[in-house]
VOGU-3710 file (C-alpha; in Angstrom, 3 decimals, decimal comma):
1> xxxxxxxxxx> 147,156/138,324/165,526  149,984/136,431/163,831  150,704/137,218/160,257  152,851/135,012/158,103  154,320/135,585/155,272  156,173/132,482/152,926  158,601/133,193/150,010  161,097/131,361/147,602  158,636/128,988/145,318  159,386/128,878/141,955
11> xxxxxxxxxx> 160,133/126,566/139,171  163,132/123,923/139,517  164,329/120,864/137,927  164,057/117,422/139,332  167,270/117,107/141,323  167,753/120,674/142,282  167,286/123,152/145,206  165,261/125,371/146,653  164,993/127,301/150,065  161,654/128,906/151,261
21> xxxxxxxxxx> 161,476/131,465/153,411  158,873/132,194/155,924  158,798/135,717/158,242  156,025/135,395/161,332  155,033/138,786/163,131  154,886/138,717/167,270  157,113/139,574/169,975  157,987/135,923/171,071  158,854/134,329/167,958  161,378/132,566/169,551
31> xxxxxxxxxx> 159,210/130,643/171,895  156,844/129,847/168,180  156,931/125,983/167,363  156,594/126,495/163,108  156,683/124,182/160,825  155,317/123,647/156,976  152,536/122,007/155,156  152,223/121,408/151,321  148,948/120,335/149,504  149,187/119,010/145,918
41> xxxxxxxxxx> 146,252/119,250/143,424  143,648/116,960/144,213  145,584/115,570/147,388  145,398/116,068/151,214  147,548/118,821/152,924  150,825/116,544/154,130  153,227/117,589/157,116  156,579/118,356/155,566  158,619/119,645/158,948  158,553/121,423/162,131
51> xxxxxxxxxx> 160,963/123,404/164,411  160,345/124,266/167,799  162,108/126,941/170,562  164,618/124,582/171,348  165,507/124,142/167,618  164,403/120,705/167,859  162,861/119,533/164,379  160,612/116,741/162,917  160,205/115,620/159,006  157,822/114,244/157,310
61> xxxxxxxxxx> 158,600/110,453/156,031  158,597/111,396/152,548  161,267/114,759/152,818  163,315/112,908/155,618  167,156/113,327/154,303  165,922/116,063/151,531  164,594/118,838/153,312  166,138/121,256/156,460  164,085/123,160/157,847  166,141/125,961/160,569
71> xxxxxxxxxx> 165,149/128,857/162,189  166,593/132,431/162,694  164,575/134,198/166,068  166,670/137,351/165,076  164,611/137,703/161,725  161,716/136,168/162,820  162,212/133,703/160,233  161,931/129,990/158,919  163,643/128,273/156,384  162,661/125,155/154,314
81> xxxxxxxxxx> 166,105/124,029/152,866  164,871/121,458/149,871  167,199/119,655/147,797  166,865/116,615/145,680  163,788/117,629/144,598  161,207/115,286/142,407  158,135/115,870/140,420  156,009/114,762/143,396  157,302/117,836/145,627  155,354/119,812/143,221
91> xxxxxxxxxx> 152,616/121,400/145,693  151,677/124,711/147,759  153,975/125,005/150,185  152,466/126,675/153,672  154,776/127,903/156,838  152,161/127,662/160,099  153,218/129,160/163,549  151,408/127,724/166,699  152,654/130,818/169,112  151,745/128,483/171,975
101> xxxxxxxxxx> 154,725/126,098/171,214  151,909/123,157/171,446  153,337/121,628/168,273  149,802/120,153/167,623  147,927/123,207/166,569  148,936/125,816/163,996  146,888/129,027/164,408  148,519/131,119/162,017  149,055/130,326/158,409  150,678/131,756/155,233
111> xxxxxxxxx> 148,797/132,301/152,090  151,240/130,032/150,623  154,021/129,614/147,819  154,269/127,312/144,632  156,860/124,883/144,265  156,410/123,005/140,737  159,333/120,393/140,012  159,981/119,530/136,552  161,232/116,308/135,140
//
C-alpha cells in the first residue's frame, strides 16, 4: 500500500505562485510515474502534469508554460511549481502515484489540497 500525502494549497492572488508538495511512501519511488489531478466545483477531474523515472514530464493544455512539476527520489517527493495563476486554477489539487510506471493508471491518491485563486 502506497500512501500519499499533498501539501502547499492555500489562498493566492491572480498572478502569483504557489508550489505543492506531494510525499509518496514505498521503496521504489524512483521508478513511480506521478503526476496531479485537480477537480473544480461542479467540473470533471482535469490532468494537470505528470513525471515519470526518467524525469520526463507531460502538462496539461491549459497549465502548459505555468506550471513545473519536478521530482526529488531522495525525499520521495513531487512538486507542482504554479505560477501565473488565474481564478480558474481554483480547484482540489490531487498528487497520484502509479508505482508500476504505466503512466495510464494511478493507484494511489492523495486526499487532496485547496488551491483558491482570487481576482
Amino acid at each position: 500500500q502506497v500512501q500519499v500525502v499533498e501539501s502547499g494549497g492555500g489562498l493566492v492572488q491572480a498572478g502569483g505562485s504557489l508550489r505543492l508538495s506531494c510525499t509518496a511512501s514505498g521503496d521504489t519511488f524512483s521508478s513511480y510515474h506521478m503526476a496531479w489531478f485537480r477537480q473544480a466545483p461542479g467540473k470533471e477531474r482535469e490532468f494537470v502534469a505528470a513525471i515519470n523515472w526518467m524525469y520526463s514530464t507531460t502538462y496539461g493544455d491549459s497549465v502548459k508554460g505555468r506550471f513545473t512539476i519536478s521530482r526529488d527520489n531522495a525525499k520521495k517527493t513531487v512538486y507542482l511549481q504554479m505560477n501565473s495563476l488565474r481564478p480558474e486554477d481554483t480547484a482540489v489539487y490531487y498528487c497520484a502515484a502509479d508505482p508500476l510506471g504505466r503512466g495510464s493508471e494511478y493507484d494511489y491518491w492523495g486526499q487532496g489540497t485547496q488551491v483558491t485563486v482570487s481576482s
